[in-house]
N, C-alpha and C positions, 0 to 999 in steps of 0.2 A: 463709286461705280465707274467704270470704262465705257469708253464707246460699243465694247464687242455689245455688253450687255442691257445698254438702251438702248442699242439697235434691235436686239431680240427679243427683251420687257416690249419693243415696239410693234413688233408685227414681221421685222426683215429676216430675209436667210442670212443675211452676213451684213458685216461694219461694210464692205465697200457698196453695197446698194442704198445704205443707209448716209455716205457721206452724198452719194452723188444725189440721193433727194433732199439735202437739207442744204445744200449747196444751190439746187436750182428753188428752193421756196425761199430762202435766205439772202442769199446773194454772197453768202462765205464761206470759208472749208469749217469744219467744225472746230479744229485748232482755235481759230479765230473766233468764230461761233461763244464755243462756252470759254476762253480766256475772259471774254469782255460780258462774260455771267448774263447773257440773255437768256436766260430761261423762261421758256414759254408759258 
């Protein structure tokens, strides 16, 4: 699965609203986020 489509499986209109909230609840870009497999 992509970002486009966890962002939209999640609720957002697009990947970039979706990076900029899991960046300010996270403290990382998503790159970073699921490289190091924190999944929620």
């Amino acid at each position: 699965m992509n970002l486009t489509e966890i962002a939209h499986n999640n609720g957002f209109f697009d990947q970039s609203h979706f990076n900029k909230e899991l960046k300010l609840f996270t403290g990382k870009s998503p790159k970073t986020f699921f490289e190091r497999k924190q999944i929620w």
